[in-house]
N, C-alpha and C positions, 0 to 999 in steps of 0.2 A: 912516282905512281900517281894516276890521277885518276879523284873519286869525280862521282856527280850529289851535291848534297839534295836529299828531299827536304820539301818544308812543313811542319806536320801541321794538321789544321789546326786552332787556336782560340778563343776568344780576347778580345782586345780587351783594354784598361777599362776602355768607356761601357763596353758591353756587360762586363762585371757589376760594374758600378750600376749601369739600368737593371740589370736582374736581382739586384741586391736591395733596389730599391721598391720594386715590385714583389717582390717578396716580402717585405717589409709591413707592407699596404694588406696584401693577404694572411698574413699573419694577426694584424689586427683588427682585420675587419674581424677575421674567425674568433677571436677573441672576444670582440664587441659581442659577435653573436650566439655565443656560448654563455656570456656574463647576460644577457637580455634573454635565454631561455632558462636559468638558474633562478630568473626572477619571477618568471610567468609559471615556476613549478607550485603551488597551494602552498604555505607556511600551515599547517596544523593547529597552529600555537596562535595561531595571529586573531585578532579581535571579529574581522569578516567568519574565518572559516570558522571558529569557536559561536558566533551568529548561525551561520549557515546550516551548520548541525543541530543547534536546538533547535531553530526553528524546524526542521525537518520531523523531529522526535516530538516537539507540540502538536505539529500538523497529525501526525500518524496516532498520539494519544486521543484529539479532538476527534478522529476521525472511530474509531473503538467507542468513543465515552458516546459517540451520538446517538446510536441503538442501542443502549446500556434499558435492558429491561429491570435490574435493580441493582440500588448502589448498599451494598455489604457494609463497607465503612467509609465515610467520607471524612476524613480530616485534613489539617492545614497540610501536611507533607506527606499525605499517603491517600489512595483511595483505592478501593476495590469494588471491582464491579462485575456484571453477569451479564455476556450477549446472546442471543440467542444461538441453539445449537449452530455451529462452523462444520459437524462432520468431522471432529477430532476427537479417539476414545469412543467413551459412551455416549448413549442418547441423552439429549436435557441442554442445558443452558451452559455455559462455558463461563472459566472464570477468570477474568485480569487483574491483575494488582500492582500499581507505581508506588514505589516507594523510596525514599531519600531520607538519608538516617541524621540529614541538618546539620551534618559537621561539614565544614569549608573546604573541597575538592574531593568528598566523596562522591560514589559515582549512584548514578541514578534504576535503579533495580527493576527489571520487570518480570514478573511472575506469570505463568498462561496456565492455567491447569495446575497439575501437580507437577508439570517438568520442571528441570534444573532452572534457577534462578538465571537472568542472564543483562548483562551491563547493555544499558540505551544509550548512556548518555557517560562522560567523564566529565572529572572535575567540575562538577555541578557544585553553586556558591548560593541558587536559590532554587528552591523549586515550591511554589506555595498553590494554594488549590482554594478559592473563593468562591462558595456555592452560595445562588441563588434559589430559597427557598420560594413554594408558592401554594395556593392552595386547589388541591385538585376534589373532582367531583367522587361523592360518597356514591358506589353503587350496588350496596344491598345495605341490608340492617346493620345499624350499628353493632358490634361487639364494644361490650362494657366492661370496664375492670373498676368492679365495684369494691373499693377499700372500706372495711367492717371493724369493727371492734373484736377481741377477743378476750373470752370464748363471744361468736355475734349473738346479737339481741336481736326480741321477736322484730321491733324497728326494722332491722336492717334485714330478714326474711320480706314484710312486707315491701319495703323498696325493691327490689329483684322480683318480686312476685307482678309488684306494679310495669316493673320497663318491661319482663316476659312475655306480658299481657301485651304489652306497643310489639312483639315480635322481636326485640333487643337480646341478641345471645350475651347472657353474663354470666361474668366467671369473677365469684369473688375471692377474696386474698383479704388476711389478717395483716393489718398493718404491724404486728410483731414480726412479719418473718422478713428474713434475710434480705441483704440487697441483690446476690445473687437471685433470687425468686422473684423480685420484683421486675430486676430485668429481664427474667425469661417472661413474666407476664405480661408487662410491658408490650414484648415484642410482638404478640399476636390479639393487643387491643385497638381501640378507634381512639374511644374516650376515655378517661379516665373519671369517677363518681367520688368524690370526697364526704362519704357522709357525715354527717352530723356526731354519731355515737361513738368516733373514734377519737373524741376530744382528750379521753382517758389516755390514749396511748398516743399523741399529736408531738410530744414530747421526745420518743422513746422511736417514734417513725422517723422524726427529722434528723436523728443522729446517724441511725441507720440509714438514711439515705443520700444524708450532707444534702443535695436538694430534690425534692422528687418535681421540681416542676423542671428538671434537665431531660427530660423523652418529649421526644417531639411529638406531643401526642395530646389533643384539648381536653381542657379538663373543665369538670362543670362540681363548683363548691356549695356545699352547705353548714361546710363547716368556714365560721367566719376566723376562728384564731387561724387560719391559713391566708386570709386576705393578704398578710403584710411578706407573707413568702412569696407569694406570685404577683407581687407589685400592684395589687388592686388598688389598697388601699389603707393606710398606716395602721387603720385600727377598725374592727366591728363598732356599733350602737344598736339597741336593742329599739324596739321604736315606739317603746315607754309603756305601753298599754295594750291588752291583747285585741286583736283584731279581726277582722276579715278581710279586710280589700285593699289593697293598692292602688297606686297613681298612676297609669300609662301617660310617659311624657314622650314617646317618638313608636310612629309607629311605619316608622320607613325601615326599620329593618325586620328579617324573616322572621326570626323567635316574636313577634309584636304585630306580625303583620294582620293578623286577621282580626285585630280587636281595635275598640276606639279611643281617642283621648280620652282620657277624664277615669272614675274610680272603676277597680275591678274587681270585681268579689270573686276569692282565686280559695274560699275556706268556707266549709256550711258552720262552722263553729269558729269562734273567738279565740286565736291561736296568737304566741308568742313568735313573731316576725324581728326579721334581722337586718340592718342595712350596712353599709360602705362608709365608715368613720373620720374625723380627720382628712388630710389632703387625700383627693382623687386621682388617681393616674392619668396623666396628659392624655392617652390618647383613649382613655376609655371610651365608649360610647352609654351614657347612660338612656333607659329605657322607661324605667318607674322608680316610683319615688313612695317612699314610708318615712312618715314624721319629719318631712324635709330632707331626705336623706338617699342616695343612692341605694336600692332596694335589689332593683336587676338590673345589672349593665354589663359588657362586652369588652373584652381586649381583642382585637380580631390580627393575625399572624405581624406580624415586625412592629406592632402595635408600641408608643411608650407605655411603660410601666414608669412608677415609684423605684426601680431597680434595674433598671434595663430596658433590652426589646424583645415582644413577646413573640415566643418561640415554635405558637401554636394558638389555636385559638382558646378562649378561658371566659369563662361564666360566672359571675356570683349570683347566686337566685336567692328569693326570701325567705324560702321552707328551711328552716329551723329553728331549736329549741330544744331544751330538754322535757319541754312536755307536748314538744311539735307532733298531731299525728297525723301521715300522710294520707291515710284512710279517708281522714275529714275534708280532702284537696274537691275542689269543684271541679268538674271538667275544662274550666276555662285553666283553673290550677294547673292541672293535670295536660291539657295540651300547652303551656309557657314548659313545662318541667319538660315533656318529649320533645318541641320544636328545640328546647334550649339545644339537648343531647344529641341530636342530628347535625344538628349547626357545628357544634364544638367537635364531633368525630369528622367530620369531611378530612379527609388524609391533608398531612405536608408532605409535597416531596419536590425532589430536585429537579427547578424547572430551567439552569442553568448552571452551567461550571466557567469559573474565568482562572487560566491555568498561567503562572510565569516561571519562566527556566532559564536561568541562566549559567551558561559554562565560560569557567573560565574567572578572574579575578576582576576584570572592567564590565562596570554596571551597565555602559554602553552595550554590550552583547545579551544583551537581560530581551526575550521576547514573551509576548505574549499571545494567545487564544484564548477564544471565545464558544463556547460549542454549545447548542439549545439541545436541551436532550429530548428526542423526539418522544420518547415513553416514559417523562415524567414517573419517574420510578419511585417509591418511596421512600419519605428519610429513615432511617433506621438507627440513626446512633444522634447525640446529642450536637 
């Protein structure tokens, strides 16, 4: 019997061998470029993308702080602030608050209103808040927190009677009461008034307040045992013999402005005057002088002190005494006392924020901003 054989089609040795090897080549090309788009995906974790997000979340803070009409709290790792009404809720001002509780990978909080808290930022290792104070323009009467003795003496009736008379709304406060009261007072003054009569209780005030020259807020002394708490000057001197007149030695600044070199009769009677003791504060500006002696001079805002940098502006004038009466003040007296008190209330507030955040454990991702805050809002905490 005879077949016919068919030959089935086939591929050869060699043709294997080419498709095995082209296969081979597409295999790793795809490979190549699977491993090359694995790489192009963002790491989260990585030092860029950990950059990339705070800088993002400084941007979007600076951008909030710029129209901040006032700053509630400003501290090193926290600030709160108030923009104008957004149209969320009720009518009125809105409120933001950052905050970073300074432990190493907690996360960076921001508050809007009353709603729920909610995370800006992770693994946050700094986040610090560097405010630029400045001094802005006073535009009405000053508001006085005149500190008194207790129970007050007729002295310190007639002082309040005297700034009234300038238009000065004063609101006085016993230096016995609380430091709670003093911060509510505090908060709704310009200047602060150190009279003379509270010498009794200078003691008993410092304790209660650990410092009262911590509110940003200028103050204008008569009492000299405070010199050495607000860095004026180490010690009082008394300027030996009662008098009438002082020394104008500079009369380029405003409390000074309208009078001339040489003696000032500031008393119609022969009064016990006080001056600025021992070393003077670097960056004082002295103004007049009694018995050789710093009489009335100036610390004006980041000013040096004997202690520091001053916080606000600050005044020592010559009226006091325990038998200083202001009644006896000449009007040239009596305008050195109001120009002092205008001068020293002109507000501080916040004429800059310089903000750093860094996510993540490498200081390399550490960014910063800068933001001018266009409404100079006022300081309100220390």
């Amino acid at each position: 019997m005879t077949g016919r054989f068919r030959r089935r089609a086939g591929f050869t040795l060699v043709e294997l061998l080419l498709s095995m090897a082209v296969m081979a080549l597409l295999v790793s090309a795809t490979t190549s470029a699977i491993l090359i788009a694995s790489h192009a995906i963002p790491n989260p974790q990585s030092v860029t993308e950990k950059q990339s997000a705070a800088l993002d979340v400084s941007e979007s803070i600076a951008t909030e702080l710029a129209t901040a009409i006032r700053v509630v709290l400003g501290q090193p790792n926290l600030i709160e602030f108030e923009v104008p009404d957004r149209g969320h809720g009720s009518a009125g001002p809105e409120t933001i608050r950052y905050t970073w509780s300074g432990t190493n990978g907690a996360p960076l909080i921001r508050n809007y209103n009353k709603n729920a808290a909610t995370t800006v930022c992770d693994d946050v290792h700094a986040f610090s808040l560097i405010y630029t104070p400045m001094i802005s323009t006073l535009t009405e009467s000053p508001k006085v927190l005149l500190i008194a003795d207790d129970p007050p003496s007729a002295a310190i009736a007639d002082k309040q009677t005297l700034m009234e008379s300038w238009g000065f709304q004063v609101t006085q406060i016993a230096a016995t009461k609380s430091k709670a009261e003093f911060d509510t007072a505090f908060a709704s003054a310009d200047v602060i008034f150190l009279a003379y009569e509270i010498i009794t209780n200078w003691a008993q005030l410092q304790l209660e307040l650990g410092a009262i020259q911590n509110p940003a807020r200028g103050v204008v002394l008569e009492l000299g045992l405070a010199y050495s708490t607000y860095g004026i000057s180490q010690i009082l001197t008394p300027f030996g013999a009662p008098t009438t007149a002082i020394t104008i030695t500079d009369v380029s600044h405003e409390i000074t402005a309208p009078f001339a070199l040489g003696l000032l009769t500031i008393s119609k009677v022969n009064q016990n005057f006080v001056a600025a003791g021992g070393t003077y504060a670097p960056g004082a500006q002295q103004l007049a002088t009694g018995a050789g002696n710093p009489t009335l001079g100036v610390l004006d805002l980041n000013a040096v002190t004997l202690n520091g940098i001053a916080n606000a502006r600050r005044v020592h004038q010559p009226c006091a005494g325990a038998l200083f009466d202001i009644n006896q003040l000449t009007d040239d007296g009596k305008t050195i006392m109001r120009r002092a008190m205008v001068w020293a209330a002109a507000p501080v507030c916040h004429g800059a924020v310089t903000l750093t955040l860094q996510s993540g454990s490498d200081s390399s991702a550490a960014v910063q901003a800068y933001t001018q805050l266009v409404n100079t809002p006022r300081v309100e905490t220390p």
